[in-house]
N, C-alpha and C positions, 0 to 999 in steps of 0.2 A: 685563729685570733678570736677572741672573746666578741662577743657582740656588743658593740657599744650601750644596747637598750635591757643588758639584762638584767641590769640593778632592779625596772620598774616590775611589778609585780602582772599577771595577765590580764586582770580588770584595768589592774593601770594603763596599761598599753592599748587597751582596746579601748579607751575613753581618750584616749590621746589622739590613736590613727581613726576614731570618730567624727572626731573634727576635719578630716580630709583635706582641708587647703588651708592655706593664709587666712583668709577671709572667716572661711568657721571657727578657725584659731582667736580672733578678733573680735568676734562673738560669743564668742564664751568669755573672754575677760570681759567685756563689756557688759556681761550678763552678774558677772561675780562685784559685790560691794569695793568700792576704795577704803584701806583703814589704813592709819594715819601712825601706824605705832613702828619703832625706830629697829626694823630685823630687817633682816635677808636671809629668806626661808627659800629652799631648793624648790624646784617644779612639786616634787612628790608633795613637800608640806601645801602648796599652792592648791594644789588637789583637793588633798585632805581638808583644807579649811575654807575653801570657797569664795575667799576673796585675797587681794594683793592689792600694793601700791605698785608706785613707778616701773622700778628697778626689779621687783619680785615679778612684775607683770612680763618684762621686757625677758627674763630667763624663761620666764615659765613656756612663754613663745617662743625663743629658742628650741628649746627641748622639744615643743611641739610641732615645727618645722623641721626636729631631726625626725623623729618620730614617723613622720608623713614623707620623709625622701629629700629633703630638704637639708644644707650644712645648717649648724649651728650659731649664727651671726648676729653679732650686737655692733652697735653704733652708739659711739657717747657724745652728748652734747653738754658743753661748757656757758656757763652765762655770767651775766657782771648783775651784783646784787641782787640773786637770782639763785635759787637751786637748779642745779644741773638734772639732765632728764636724759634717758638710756631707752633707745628702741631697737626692736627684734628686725632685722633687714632678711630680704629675701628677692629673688630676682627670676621673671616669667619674661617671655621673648626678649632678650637680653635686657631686661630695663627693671628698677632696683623700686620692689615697695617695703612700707613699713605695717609692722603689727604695733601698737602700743599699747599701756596702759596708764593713765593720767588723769587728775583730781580738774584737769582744763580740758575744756571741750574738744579743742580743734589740736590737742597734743595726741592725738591717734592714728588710727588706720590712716595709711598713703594707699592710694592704686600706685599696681605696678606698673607709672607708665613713665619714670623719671630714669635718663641715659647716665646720670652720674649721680655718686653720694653728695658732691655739692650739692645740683643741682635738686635731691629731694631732702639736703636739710635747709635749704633755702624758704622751701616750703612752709615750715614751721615757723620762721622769723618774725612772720606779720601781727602771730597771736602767742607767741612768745614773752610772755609779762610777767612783772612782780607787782605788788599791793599799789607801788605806787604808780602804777601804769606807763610804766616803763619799757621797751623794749629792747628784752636782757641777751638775747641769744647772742651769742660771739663766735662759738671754735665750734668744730664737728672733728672726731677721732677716724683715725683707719679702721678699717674692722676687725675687730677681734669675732675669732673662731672658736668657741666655748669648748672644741672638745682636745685644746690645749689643758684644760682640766680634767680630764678622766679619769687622771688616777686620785683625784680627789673627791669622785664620787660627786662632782656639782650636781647632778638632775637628782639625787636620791637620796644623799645623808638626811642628817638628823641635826645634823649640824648647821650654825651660820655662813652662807659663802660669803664672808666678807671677801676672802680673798678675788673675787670677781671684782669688786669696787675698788680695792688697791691697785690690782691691774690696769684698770681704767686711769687712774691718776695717775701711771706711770707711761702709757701709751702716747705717741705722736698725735698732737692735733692741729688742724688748718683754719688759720683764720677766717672767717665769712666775709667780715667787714674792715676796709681799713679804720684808724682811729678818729681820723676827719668824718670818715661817714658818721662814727660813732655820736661825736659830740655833733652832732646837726639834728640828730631823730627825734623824731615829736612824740609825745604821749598817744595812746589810744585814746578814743572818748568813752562817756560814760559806756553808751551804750554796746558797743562791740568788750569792753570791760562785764559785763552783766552778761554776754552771751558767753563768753569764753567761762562765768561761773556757773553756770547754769549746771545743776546738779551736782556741783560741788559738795565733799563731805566737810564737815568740820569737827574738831574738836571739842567733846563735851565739857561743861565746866563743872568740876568735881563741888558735891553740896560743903 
């Protein structure tokens, strides 16, 4: 049977299993720019151009926990007036952490020390916002296993993997919160709002 990793090239691969764990994985997106512009570029382009958003981040870890011995798994999270956020899941003495990448502070790296996928998308709930300091989180997905696409070349094309994000829209998701909880939640305040931006990229405004 073909190797799953043979699409990447040998530098490629060796800049991957460089990274050696979750944690280095998560350091290097950390290390790479947030941009703001509306693709879904495979692991390879993620490479090549040195920086990612959300969803490009959340593959590219993927790929790079296949990479390092690790299944290929993503987690989607659902919000109400809120963009939805997609992180790379992986699991050390049976207990489930995340890799991310996120234009919000606290939407990143998990330790691997949470016994269930509720219980570490729970985690993210607190600092889970939109503009209007709202807290948006609601649903978390089953996991999906990226190398359900292999014969689509996700970690290598040249192409857009939308087809990853349809997937996701079409997957099982589990509510977090019932609807009572929902209409009861309070705003964050300023200042946890200003920590969660901190280093935020934005949007240039064209001259």
């Amino acid at each position: 049977m073909k190797d799953s990793l043979d699409g990447f090239t040998p530098s490629e691969l060796r800049k991957l299993r460089s990274m050696k764990h979750p944690y280095g994985i998560q350091k290097f997106l950390d290390g790479a720019p947030y941009h703001l512009a509306d693709t879904a570029w495979s692991p390879r382009r993620v490479l090549a151009e040195q920086t990612a958003h959300c969803l490009e981040g959340a593959i590219f870890a993927a790929a790079a926990l296949r990479a390092n011995g690790y299944p290929p798994l993503l987690l989607d999270f659902e919000a109400e007036h809120d963009t939805d956020h997609v992180i790379a899941i992986f699991r050390q003495h049976n207990c489930w952490g995340a890799i991310a990448k996120s234009n919000y502070t606290n939407c990143r790296w998990r330790e691997p020390i949470h016994r269930t996928l509720r219980e570490l998308a729970l985690t993210y709930f607190n600092t889970y916002v939109n503009l209007r300091r709202e807290r948006t989180l609601r649903r978390f997905s089953v996991p999906v296993n990226l190398k359900r696409f292999d014969r689509q070349s996700w970690m290598t094309t040249d192409k857009p993997v939308w087809f990853i994000v349809y997937h996701l829209f079409e997957i099982k998701h589990y509510p977090l919160i019932t609807p009572a909880m929902a209409k009861s939640l309070h705003r964050i305040d300023e200042r946890l709002f200003q920590g969660e931006c901190l280093g935020k990229a934005y949007k240039r405004n064209r001259p």
